[in-house]
N, C-alpha and C positions, 0 to 999 in steps of 0.2 A: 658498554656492557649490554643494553637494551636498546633494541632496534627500533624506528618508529612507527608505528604503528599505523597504517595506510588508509586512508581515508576510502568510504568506498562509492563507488561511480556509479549515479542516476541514469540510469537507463533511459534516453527521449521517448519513446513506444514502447510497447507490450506487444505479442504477440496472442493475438485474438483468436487464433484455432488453439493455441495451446494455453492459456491463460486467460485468468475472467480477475476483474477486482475487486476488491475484499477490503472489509476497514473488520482489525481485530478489536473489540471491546473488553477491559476488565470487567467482570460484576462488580469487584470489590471497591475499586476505583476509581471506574469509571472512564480512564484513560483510556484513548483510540489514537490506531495507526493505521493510516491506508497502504495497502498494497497488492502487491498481484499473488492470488494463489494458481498454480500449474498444476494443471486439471487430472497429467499423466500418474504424476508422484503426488501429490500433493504439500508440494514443497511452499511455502508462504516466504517471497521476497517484499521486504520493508522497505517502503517508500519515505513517508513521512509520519509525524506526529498530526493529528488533527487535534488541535486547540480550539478551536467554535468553528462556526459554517463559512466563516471566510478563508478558514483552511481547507477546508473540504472542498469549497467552491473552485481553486485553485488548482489542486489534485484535479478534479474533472475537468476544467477547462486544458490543464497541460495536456492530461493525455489523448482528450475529445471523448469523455466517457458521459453519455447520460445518464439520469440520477436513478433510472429503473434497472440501470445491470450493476449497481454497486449491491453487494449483499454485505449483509452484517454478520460475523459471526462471533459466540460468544467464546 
């Protein structure tokens, strides 16, 4: 009756002329998710949940990001 519902595919790279990375923040609670906002539309695709800095750390080292072009937003 209900199809299954597809799991969706991690991207290896981002593209760097057209996308910068972005970790979104709740105010409310706190909760943060890294991923790539595209600078055209500004469309925000969801990479992962960051849970402490060892998630975070991980996020940059996959994609080769250093820690001065990750912007926060709220």
């Amino acid at each position: 009756m209900f199809g299954k519902r597809k799991k969706a595919k991690i991207p290896d790279s981002f593209d760097r002329s057209s996308q910068k990375p972005v970790i979104h923040a709740s105010i409310c609670t706190g909760e943060k998710v890294a991923g790539f906002k595209d600078l055209h539309t500004g469309r925000f695709t969801e990479i992962m949940l960051i849970k402490d800095d060892k998630d975070l750390e991980e996020f940059r080292t996959r994609f080769g990001i250093a820690p001065d072009e990750i912007s926060k937003e709220w």
